[in-house]
PyMOL Python script that loads the backbone (N, CA, C, O; Angstrom):
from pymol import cmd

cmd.read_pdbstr("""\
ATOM      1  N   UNK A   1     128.054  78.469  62.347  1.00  0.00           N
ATOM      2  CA  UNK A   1     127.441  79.575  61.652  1.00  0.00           C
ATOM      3  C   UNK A   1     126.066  79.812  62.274  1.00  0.00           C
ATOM      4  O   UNK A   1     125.198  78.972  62.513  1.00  0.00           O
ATOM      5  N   UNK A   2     126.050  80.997  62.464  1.00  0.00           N
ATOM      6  CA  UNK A   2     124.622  81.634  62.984  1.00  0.00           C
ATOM      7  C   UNK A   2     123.972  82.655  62.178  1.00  0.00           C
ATOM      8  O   UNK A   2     124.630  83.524  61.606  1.00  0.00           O
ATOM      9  N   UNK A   3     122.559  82.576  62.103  1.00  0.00           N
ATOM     10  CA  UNK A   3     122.204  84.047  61.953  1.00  0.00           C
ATOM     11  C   UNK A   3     120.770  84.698  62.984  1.00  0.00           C
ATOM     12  O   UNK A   3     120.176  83.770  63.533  1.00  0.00           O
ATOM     13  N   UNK A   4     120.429  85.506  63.163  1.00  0.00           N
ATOM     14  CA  UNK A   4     120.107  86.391  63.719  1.00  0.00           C
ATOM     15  C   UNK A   4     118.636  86.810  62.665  1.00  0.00           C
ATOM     16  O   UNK A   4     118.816  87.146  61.495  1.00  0.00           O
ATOM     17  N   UNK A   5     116.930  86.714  63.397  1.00  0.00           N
ATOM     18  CA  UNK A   5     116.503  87.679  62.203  1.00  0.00           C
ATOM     19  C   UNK A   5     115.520  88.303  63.795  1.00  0.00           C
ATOM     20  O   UNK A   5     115.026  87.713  64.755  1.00  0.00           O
ATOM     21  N   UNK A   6     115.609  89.738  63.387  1.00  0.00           N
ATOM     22  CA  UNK A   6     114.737  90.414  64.116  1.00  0.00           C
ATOM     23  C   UNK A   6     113.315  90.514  63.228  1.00  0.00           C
ATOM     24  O   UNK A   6     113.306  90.567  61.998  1.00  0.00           O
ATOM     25  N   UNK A   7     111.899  90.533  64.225  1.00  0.00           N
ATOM     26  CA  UNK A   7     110.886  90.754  63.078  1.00  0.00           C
ATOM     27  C   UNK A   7     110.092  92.066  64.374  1.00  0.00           C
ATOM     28  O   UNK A   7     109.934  92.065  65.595  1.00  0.00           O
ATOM     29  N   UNK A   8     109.840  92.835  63.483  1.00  0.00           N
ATOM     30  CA  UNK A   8     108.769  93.851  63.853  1.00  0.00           C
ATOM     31  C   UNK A   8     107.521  94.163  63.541  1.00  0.00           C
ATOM     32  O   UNK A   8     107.082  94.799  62.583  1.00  0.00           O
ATOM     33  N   UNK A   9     106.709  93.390  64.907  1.00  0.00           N
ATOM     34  CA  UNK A   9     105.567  93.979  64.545  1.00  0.00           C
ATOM     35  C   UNK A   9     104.904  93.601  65.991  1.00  0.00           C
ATOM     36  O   UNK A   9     105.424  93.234  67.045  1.00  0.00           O
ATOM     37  N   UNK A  10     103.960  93.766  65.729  1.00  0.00           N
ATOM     38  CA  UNK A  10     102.879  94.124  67.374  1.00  0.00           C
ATOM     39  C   UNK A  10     102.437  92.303  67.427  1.00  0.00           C
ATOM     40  O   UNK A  10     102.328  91.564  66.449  1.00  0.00           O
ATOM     41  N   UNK A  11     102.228  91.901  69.041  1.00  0.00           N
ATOM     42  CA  UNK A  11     101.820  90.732  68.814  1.00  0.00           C
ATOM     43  C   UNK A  11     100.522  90.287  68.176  1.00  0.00           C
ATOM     44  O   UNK A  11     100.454  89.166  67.671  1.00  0.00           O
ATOM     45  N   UNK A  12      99.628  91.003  68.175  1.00  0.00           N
ATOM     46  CA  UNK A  12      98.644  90.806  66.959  1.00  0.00           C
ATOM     47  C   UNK A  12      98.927  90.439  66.083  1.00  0.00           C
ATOM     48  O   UNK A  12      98.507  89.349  65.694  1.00  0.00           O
ATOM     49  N   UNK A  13      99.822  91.232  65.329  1.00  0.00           N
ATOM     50  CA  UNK A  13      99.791  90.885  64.058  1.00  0.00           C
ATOM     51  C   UNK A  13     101.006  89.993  63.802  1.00  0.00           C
ATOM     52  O   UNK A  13     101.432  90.011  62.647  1.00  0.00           O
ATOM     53  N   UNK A  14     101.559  89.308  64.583  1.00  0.00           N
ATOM     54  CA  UNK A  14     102.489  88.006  64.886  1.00  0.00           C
ATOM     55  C   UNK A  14     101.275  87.006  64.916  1.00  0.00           C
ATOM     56  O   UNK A  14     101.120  86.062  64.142  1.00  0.00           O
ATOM     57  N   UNK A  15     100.491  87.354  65.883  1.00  0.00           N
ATOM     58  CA  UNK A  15      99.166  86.071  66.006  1.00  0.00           C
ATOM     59  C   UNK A  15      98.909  85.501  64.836  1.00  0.00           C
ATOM     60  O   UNK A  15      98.755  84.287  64.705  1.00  0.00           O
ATOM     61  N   UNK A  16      98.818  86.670  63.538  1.00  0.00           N
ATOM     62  CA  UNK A  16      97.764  86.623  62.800  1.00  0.00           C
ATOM     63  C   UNK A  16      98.280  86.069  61.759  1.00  0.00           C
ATOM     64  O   UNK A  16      97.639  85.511  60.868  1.00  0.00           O
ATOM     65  N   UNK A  17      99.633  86.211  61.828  1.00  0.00           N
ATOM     66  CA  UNK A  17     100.905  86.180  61.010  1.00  0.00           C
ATOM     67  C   UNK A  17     101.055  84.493  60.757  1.00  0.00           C
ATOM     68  O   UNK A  17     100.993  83.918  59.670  1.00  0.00           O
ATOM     69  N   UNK A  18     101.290  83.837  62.208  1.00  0.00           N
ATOM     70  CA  UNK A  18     101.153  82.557  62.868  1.00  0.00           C
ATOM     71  C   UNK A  18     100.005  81.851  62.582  1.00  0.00           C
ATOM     72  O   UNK A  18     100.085  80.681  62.207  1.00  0.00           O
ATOM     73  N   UNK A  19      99.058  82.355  62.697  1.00  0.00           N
ATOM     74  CA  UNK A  19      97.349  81.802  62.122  1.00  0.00           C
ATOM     75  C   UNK A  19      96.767  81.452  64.025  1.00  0.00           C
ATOM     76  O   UNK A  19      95.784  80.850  64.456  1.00  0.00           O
ATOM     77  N   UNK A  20      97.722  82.040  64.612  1.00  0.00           N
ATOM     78  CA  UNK A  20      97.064  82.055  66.230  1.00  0.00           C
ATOM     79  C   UNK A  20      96.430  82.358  66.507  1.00  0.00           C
ATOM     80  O   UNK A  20      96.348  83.574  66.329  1.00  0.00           O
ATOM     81  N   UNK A  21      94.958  81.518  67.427  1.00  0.00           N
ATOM     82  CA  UNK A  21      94.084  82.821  68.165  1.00  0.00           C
ATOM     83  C   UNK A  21      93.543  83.844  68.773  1.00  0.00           C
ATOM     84  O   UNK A  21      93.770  83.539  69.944  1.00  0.00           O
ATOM     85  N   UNK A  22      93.142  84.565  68.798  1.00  0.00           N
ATOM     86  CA  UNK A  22      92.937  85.998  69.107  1.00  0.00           C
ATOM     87  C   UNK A  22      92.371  85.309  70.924  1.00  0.00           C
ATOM     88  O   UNK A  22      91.171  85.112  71.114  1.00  0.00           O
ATOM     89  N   UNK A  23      93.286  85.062  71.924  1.00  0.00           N
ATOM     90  CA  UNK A  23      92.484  84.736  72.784  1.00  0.00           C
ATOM     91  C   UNK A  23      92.213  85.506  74.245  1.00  0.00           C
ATOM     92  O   UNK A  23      91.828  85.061  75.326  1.00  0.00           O
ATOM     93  N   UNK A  24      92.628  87.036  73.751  1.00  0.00           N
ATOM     94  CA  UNK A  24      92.577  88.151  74.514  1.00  0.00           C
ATOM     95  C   UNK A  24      90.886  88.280  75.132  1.00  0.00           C
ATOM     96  O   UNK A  24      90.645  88.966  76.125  1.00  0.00           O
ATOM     97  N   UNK A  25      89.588  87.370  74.238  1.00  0.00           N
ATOM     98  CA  UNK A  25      89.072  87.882  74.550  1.00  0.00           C
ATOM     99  C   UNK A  25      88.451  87.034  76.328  1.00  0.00           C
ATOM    100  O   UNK A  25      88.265  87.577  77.417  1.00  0.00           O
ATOM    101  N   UNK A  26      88.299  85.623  75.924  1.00  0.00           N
ATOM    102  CA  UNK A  26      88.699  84.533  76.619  1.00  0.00           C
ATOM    103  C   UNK A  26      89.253  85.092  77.622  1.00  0.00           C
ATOM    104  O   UNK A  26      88.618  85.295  78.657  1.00  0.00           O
ATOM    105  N   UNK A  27      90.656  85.465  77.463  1.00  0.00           N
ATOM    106  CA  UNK A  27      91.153  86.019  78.957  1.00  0.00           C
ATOM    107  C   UNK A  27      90.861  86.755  79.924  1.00  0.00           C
ATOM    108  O   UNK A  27      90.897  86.545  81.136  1.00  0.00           O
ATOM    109  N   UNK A  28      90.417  88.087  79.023  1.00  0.00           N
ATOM    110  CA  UNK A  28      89.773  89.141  80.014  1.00  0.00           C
ATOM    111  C   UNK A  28      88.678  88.855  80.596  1.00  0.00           C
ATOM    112  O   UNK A  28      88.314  89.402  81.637  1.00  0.00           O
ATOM    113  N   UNK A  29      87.923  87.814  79.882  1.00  0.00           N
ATOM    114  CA  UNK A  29      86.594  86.837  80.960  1.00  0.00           C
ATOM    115  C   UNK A  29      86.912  86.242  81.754  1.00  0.00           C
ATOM    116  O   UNK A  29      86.449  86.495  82.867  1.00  0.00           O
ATOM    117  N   UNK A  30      87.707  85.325  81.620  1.00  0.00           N
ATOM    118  CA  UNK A  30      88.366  84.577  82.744  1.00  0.00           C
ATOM    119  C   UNK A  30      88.939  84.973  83.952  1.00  0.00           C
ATOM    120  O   UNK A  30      88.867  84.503  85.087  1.00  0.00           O
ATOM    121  N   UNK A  31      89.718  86.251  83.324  1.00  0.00           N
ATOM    122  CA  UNK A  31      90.441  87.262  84.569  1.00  0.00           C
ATOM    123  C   UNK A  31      89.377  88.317  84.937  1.00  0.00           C
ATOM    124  O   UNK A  31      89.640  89.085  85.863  1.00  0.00           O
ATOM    125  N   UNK A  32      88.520  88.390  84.468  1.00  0.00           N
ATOM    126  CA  UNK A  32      87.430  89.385  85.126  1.00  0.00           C
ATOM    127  C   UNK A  32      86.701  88.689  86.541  1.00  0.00           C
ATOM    128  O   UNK A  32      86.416  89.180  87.633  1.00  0.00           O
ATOM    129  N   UNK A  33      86.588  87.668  86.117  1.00  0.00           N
ATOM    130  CA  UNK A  33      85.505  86.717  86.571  1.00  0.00           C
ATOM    131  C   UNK A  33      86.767  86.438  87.977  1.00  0.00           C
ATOM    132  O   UNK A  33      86.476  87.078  88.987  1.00  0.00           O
ATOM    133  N   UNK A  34      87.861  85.710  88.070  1.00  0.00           N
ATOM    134  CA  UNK A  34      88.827  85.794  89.181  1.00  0.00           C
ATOM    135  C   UNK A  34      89.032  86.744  89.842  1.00  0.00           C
ATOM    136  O   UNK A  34      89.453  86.678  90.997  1.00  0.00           O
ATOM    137  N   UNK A  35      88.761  87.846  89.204  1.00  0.00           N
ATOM    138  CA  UNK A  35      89.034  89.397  89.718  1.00  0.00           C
ATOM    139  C   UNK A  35      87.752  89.303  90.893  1.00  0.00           C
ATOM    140  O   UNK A  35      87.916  89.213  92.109  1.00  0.00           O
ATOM    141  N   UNK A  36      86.629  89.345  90.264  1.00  0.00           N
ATOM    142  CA  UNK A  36      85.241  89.418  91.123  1.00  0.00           C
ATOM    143  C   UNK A  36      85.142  88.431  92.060  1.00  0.00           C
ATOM    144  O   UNK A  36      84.368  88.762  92.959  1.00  0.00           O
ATOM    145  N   UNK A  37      85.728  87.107  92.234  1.00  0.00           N
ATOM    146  CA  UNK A  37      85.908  86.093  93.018  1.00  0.00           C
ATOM    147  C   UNK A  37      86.890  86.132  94.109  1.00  0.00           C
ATOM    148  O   UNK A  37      87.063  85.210  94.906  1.00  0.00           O
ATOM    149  N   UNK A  38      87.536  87.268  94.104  1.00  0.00           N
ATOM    150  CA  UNK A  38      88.706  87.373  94.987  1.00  0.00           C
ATOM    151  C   UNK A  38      87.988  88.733  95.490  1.00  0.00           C
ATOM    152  O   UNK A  38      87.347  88.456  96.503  1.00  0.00           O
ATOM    153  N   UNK A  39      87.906  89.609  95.275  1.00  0.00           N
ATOM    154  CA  UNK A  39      86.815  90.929  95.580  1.00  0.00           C
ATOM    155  C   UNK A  39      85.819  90.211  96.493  1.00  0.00           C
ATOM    156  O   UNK A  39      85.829  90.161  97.723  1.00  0.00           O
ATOM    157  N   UNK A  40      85.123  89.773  95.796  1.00  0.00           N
ATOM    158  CA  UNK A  40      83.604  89.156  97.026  1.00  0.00           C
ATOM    159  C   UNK A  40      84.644  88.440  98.457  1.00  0.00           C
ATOM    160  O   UNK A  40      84.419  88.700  99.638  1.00  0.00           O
ATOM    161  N   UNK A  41      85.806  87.490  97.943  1.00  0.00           N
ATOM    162  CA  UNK A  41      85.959  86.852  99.394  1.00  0.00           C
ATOM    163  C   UNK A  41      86.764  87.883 100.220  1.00  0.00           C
ATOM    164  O   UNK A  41      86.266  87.983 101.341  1.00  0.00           O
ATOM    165  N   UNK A  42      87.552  88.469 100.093  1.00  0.00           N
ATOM    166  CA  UNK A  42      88.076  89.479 100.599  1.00  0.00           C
ATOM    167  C   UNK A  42      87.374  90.775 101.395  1.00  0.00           C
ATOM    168  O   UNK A  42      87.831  91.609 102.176  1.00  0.00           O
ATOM    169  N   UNK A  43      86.227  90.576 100.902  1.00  0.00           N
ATOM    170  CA  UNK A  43      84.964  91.496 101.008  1.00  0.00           C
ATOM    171  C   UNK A  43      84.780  91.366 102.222  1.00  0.00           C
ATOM    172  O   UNK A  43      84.902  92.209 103.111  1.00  0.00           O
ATOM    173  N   UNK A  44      84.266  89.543 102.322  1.00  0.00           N
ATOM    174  CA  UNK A  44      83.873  88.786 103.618  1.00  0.00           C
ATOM    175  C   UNK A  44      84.737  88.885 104.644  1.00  0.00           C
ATOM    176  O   UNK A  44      84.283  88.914 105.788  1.00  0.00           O
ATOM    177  N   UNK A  45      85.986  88.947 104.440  1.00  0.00           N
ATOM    178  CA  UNK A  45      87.008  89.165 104.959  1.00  0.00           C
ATOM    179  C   UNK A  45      87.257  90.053 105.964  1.00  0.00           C
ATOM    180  O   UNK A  45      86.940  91.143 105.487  1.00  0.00           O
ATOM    181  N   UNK A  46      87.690  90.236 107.217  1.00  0.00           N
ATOM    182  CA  UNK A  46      88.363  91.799 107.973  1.00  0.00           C
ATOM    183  C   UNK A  46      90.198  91.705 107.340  1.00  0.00           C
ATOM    184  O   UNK A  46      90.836  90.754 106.888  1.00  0.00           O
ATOM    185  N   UNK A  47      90.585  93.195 107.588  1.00  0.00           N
ATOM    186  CA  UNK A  47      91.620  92.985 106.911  1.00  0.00           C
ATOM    187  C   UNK A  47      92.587  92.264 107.345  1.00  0.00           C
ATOM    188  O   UNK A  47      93.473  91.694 106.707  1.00  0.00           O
ATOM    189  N   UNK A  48      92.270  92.330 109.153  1.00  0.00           N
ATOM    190  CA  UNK A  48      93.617  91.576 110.104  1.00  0.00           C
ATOM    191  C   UNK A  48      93.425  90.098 109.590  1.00  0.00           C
ATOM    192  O   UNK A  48      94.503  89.505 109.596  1.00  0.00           O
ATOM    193  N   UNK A  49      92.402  89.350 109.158  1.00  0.00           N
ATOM    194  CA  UNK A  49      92.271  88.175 109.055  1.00  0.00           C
ATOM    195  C   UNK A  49      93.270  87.911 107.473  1.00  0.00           C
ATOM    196  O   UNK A  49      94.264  87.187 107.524  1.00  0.00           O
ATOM    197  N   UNK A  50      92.927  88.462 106.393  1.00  0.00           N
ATOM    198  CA  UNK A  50      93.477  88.689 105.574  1.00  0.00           C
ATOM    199  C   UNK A  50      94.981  88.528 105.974  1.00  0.00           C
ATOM    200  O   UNK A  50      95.494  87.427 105.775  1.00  0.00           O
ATOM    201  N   UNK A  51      95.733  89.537 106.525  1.00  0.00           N
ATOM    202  CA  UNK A  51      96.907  89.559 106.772  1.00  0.00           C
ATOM    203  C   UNK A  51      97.742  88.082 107.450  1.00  0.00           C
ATOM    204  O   UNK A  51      98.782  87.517 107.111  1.00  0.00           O
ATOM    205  N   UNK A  52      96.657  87.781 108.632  1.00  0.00           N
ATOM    206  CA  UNK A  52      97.034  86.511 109.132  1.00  0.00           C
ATOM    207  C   UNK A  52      96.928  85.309 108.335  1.00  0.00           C
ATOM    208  O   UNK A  52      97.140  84.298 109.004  1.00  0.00           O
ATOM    209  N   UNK A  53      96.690  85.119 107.223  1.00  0.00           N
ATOM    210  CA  UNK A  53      96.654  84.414 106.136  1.00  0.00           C
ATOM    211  C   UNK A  53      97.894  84.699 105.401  1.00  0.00           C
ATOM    212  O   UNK A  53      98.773  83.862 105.199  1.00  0.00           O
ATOM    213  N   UNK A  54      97.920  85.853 105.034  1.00  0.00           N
ATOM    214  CA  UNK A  54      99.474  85.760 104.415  1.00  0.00           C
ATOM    215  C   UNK A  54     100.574  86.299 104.716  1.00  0.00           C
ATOM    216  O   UNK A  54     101.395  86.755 103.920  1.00  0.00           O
ATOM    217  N   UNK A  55     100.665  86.268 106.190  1.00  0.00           N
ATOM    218  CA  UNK A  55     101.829  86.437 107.129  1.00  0.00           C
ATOM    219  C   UNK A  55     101.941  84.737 107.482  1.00  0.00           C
ATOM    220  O   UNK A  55     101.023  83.933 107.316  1.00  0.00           O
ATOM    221  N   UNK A  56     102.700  84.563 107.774  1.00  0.00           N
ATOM    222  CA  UNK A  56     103.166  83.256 108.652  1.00  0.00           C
ATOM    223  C   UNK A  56     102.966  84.117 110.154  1.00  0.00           C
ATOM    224  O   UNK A  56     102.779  85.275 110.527  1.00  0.00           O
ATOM    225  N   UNK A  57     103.197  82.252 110.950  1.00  0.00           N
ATOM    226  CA  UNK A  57     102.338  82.647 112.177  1.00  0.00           C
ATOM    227  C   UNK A  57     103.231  83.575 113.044  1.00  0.00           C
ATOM    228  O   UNK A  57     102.956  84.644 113.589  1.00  0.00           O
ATOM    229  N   UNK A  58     104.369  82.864 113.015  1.00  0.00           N
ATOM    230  CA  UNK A  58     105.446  83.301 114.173  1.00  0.00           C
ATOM    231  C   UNK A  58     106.509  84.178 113.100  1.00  0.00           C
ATOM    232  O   UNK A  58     107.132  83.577 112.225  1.00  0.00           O
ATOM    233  N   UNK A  59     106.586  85.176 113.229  1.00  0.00           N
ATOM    234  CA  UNK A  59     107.252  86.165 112.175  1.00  0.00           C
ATOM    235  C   UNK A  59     108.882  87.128 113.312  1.00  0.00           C
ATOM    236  O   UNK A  59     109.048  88.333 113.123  1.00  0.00           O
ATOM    237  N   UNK A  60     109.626  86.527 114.117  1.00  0.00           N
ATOM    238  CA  UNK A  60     110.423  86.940 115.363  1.00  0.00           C
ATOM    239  C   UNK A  60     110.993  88.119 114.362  1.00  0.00           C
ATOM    240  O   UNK A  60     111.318  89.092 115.043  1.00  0.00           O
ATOM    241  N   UNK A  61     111.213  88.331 112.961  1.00  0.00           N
ATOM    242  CA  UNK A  61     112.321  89.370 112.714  1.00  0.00           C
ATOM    243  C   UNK A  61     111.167  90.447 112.154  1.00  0.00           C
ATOM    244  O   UNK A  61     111.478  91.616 111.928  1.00  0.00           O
ATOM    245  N   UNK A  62     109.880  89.973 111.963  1.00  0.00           N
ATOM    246  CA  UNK A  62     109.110  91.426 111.630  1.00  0.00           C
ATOM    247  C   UNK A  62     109.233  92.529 112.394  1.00  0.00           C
ATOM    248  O   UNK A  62     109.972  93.268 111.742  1.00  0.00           O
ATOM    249  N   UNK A  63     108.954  93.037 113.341  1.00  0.00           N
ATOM    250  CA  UNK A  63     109.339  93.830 114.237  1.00  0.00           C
ATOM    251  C   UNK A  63     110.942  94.774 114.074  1.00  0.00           C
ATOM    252  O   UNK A  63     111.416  95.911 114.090  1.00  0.00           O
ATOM    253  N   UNK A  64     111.202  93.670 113.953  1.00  0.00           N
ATOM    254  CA  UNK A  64     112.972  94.750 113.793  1.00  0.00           C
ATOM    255  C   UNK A  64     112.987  95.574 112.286  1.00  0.00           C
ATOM    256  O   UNK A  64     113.337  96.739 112.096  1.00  0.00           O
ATOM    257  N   UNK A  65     112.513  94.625 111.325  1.00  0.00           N
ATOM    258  CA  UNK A  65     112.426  95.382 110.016  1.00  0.00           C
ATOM    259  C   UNK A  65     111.520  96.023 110.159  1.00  0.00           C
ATOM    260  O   UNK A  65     111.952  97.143 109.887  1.00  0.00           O
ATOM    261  N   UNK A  66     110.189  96.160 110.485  1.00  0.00           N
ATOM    262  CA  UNK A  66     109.615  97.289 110.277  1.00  0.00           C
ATOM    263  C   UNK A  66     110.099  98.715 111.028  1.00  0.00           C
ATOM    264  O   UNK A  66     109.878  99.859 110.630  1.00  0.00           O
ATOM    265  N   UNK A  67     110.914  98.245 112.382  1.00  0.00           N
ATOM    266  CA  UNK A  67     111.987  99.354 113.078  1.00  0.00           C
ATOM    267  C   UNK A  67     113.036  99.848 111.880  1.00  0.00           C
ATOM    268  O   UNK A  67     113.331 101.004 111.577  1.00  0.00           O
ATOM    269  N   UNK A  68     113.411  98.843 111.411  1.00  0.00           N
ATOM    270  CA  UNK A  68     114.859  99.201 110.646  1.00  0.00           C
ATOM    271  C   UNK A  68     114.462 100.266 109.641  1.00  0.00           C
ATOM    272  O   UNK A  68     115.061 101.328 109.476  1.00  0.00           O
ATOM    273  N   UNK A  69     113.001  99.715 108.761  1.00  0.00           N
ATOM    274  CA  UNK A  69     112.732 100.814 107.798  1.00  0.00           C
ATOM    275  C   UNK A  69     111.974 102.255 108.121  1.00  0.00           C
ATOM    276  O   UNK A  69     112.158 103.255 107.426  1.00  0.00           O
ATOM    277  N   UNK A  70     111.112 102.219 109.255  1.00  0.00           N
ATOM    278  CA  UNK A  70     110.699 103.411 109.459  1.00  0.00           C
ATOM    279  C   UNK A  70     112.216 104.243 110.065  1.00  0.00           C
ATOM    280  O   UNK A  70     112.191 105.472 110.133  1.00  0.00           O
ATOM    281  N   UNK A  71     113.036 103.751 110.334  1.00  0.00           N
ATOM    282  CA  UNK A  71     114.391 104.763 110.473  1.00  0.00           C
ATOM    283  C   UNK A  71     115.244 104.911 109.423  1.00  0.00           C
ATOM    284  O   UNK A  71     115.963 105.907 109.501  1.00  0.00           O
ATOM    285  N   UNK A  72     115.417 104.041 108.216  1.00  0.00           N
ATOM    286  CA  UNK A  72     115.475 104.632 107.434  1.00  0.00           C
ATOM    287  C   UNK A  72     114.808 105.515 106.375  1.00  0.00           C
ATOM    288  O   UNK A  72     115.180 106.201 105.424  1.00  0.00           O
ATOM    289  N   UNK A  73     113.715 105.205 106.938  1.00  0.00           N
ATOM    290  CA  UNK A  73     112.534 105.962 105.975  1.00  0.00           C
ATOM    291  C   UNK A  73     112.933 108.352 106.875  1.00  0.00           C
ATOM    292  O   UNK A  73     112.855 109.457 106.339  1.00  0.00           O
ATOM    293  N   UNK A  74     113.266 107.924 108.179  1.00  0.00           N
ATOM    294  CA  UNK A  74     113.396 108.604 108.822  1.00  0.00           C
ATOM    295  C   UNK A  74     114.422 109.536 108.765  1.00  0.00           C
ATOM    296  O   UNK A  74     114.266 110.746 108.932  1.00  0.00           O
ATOM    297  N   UNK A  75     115.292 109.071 108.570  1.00  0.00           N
ATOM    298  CA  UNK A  75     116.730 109.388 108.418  1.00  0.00           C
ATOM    299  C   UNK A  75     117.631 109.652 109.921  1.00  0.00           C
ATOM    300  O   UNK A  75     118.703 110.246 110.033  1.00  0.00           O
ATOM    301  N   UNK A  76     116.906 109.079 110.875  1.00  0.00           N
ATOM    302  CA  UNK A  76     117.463 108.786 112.122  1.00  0.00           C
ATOM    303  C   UNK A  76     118.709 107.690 111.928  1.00  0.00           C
ATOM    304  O   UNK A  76     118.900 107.047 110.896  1.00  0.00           O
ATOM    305  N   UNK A  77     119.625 107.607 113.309  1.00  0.00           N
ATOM    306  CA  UNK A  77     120.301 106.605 113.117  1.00  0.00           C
ATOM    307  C   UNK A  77     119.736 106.055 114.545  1.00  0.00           C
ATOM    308  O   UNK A  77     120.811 105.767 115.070  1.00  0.00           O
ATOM    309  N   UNK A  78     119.060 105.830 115.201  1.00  0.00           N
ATOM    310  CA  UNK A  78     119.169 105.397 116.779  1.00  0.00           C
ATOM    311  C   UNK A  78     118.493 104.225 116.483  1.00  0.00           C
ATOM    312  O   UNK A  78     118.255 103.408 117.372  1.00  0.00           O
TER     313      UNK A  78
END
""", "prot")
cmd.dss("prot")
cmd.show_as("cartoon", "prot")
cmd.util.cbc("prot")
cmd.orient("prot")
């Protein structure tokens, strides 16, 4: 035997419901503050360097996919 209960309401007022903390505000500090920490180094940054960071080094099939999609982006077949 099972049952099923749906409840409706906004997660707020689930929080509040729960006696949970409101810790939206906490977050958006935390993620503000990461936000501005990744901004400044990136800043320092050129973009090719950037990229070579999150490309791997030796990439042999990039080249063909970026061929493959600018022709389909194209609507060529060659």
């Amino acid at each position: 035997m099972g049952f099923t209960i749906y409840v409706d309401c906004t997660p707020e007022e689930g929080r509040a419901f729960l006696g949970w903390l409101d810790v939206k505000v906490a977050q958006d500090a935390v993620m503000g503050e990461i936000e501005k920490r990744m901004r400044r180094c990136l800043a320092a940054m050129g973009s090719a360097t950037v990229l070579k960071m999150w490309l791997p080094n030796n990439v042999p099939g990039l080249e063909t996919l970026q061929k493959a999609v600018c022709l389909q982006f194209s609507g060529t077949k060659d």
